[in-house]
C-alpha positions in Angstrom: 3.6 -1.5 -9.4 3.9 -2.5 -13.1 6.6 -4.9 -13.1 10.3 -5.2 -11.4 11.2 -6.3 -8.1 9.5 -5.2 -5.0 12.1 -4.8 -2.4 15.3 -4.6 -3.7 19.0 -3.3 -2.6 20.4 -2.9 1.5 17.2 -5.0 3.0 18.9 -7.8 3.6 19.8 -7.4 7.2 16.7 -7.6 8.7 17.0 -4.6 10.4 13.5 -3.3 8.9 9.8 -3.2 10.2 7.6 -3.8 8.0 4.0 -4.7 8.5 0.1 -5.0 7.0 0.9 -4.1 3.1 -0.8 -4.8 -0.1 1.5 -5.4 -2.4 0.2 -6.1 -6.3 1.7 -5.7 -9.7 -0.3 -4.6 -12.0 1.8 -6.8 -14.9 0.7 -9.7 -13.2 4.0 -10.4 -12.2 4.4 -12.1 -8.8 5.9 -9.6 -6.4 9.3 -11.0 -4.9 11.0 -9.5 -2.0 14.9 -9.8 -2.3 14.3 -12.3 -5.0 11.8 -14.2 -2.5 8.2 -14.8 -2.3 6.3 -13.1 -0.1 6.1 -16.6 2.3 9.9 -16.6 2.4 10.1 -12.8 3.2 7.1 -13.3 6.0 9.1 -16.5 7.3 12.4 -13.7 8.3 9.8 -12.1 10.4 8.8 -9.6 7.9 5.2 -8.5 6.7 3.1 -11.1 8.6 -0.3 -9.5 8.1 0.4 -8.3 4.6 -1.0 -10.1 1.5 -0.5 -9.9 -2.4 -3.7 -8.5 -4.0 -5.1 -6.4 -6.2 -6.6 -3.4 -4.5 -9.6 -2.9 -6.8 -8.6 0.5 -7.7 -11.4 2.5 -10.0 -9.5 3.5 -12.7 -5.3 3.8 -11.9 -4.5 4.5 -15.9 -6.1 7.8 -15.4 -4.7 8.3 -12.1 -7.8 7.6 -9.7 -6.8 5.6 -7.2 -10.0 5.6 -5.0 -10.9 1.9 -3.9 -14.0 0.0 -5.2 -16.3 -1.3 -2.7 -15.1 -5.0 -1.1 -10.9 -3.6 -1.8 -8.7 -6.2 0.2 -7.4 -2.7 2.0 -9.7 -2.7 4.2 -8.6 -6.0 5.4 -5.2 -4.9 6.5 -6.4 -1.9 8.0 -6.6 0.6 5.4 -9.2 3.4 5.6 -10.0 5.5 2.8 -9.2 8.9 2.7 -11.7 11.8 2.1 -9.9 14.1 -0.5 -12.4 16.7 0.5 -10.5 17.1 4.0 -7.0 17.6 2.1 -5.5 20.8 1.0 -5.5 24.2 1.9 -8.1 25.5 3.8 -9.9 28.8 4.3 -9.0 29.7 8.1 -11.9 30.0 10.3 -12.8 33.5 11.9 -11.4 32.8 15.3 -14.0 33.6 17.8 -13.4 36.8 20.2 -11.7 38.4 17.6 
């Protein structure tokens, strides 16, 4: 994100699920959650394992959004994904036939 509020509009009921997030704002701007902080939003029940951090990516101007080494993704659980598994693929020959 690059400014503005992080959750914003028909949250307030609780009636959401949300859980191990990395929420950062590139602005520098502290994320709020309906006009909370993060503690106040995790203190409804909301985002306990999920921390404000910048996730190291290599170069998001430009639109590369891979993760340096040592990201704070990995310690919510995030796995990188291998963009040379995504896409279409060339079907395989099924064998028999």
């Amino acid at each position: 994100m690059d400014g503005g509020e992080t959750l914003k509009g028909a949250w307030g009921d609780d009636h959401v699920a949300l859980d191990r997030n990395l929420y950062w704002d590139a602005s520098g701007w502290q994320p709020l959650f309906l006009g909370s902080a993060l503690a106040e939003w995790q203190k409804r029940g909301h985002d306990r394992r999920s921390r404000i951090a910048d996730p190291m990516f290599l170069d998001p101007a430009r639109g590369n959004f891979d993760l340096r080494p040592g990201s704070p993704a990995g310690e919510i659980g995030f796995r990188a994904v291998d963009w040379s598994e995504l896409g279409p693929r060339r079907r395989l020959a099924r064998q028999g036939r």
